[in-house]
C-alpha positions in Angstrom: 7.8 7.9 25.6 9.1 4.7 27.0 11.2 2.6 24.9 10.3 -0.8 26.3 6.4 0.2 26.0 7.1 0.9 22.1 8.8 -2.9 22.0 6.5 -4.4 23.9 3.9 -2.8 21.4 6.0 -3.8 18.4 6.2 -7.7 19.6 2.4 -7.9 20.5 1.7 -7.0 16.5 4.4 -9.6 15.4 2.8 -12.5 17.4 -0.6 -11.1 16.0 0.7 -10.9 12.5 1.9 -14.9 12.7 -1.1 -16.2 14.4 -3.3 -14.1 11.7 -1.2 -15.6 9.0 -1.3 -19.1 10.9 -5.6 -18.8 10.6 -5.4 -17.8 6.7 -3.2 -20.8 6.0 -5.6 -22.8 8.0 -9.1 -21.7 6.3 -6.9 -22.0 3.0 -6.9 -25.6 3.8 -10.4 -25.9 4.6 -11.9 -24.3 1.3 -9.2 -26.2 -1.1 -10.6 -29.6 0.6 -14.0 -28.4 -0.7 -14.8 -30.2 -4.1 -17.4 -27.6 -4.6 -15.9 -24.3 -3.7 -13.0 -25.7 -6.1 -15.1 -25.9 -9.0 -16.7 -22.2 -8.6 -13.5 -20.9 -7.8 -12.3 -22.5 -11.5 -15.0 -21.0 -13.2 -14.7 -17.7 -11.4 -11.1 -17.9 -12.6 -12.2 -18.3 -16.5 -14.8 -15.5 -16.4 -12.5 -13.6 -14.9 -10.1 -13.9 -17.4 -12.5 -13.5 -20.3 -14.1 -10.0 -18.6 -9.6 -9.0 -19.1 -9.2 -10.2 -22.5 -12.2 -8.1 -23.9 -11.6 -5.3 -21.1 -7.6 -5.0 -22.6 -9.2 -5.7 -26.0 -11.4 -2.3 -25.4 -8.9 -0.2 -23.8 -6.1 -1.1 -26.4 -8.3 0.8 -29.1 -6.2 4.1 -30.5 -8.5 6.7 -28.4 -8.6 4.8 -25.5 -4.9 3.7 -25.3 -4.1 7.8 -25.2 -6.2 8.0 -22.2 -4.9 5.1 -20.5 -1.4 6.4 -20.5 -2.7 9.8 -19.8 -4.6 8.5 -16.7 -1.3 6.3 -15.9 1.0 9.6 -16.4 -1.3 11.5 -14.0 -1.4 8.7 -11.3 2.7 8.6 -11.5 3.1 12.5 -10.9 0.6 12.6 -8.3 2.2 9.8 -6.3 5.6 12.1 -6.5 3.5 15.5 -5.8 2.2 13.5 -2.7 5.8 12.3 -1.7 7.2 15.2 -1.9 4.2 17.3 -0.2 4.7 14.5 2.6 8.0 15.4 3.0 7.6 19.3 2.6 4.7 18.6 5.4 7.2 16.9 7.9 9.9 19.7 7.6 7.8 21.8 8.6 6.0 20.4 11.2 9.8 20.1 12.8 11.0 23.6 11.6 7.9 25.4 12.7 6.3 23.3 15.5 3.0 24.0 14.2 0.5 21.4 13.2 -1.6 23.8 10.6 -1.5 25.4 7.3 -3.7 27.1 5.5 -6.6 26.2 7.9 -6.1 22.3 7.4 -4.5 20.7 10.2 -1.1 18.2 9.2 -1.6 14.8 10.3 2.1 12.9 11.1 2.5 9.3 11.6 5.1 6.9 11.4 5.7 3.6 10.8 8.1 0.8 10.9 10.4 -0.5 7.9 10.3 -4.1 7.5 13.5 -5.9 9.3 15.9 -7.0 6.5 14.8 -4.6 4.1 15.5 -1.4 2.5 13.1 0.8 0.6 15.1 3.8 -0.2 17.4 6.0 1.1 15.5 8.4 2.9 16.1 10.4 5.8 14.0 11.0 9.0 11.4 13.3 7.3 11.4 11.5 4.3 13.8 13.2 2.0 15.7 11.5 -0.4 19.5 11.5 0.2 22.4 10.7 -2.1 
């Protein structure tokens, strides 16, 4: 793989990214100088937050606050099973060279951390080091 093709690669999505940002800010503009679309957008707002006041109202009821924290403790562990999986998936992918198990093939794909910032301190495949 050549290096300078990856960069190139990596600056053609950063002068996308700004010019796609650039457009937003500029149709922004144009629907916040429309009197009208201001005025629907406000009333969208205040339904909106009437259909969350009732919808909170309903799911703070006894029964229905269990099975909110139920359905929020299941969505926390399967977020770590998937992590984890992820990372289990990559080791072996590496250790094995192989790009199946059990009859499903393992899909690996990488991506680029942010300049300037730093998720977590994770290794190559994704483990967590101390």
């Amino acid at each position: 793989m050549d290096l300078n093709a990856v960069s190139k690669r990596i600056e053609q999505l950063e002068k996308l990214k700004e010019e796609t940002k650039i457009q937003k800010e500029m149709l922004k503009g144009e629907l916040e100088n429309e009197p009208e679309y201001l005025e629907v957008a406000n009333e969208a707002k205040a339904v909106n937050l009437k259909k969350k006041t009732i919808k909170d109202e309903i799911l703070g009821r006894g029964p229905n606050q269990e099975v909110v924290a139920k359905i929020k403790d299941n969505a926390e562990e399967m977020t770590t099973l998937r992590e984890i999986l992820s990372a289990e998936l990559v080791q072996l992918f590496h250790e094995n060279n192989t790009d199946e198990i059990a009859d499903q093939k393992i899909k690996v794909t990488g991506s680029l951390v942010p300049k300037g910032k730093q998720y977590d301190k994770r290794d190559f495949s994704g483990q967590y080091q101390e």
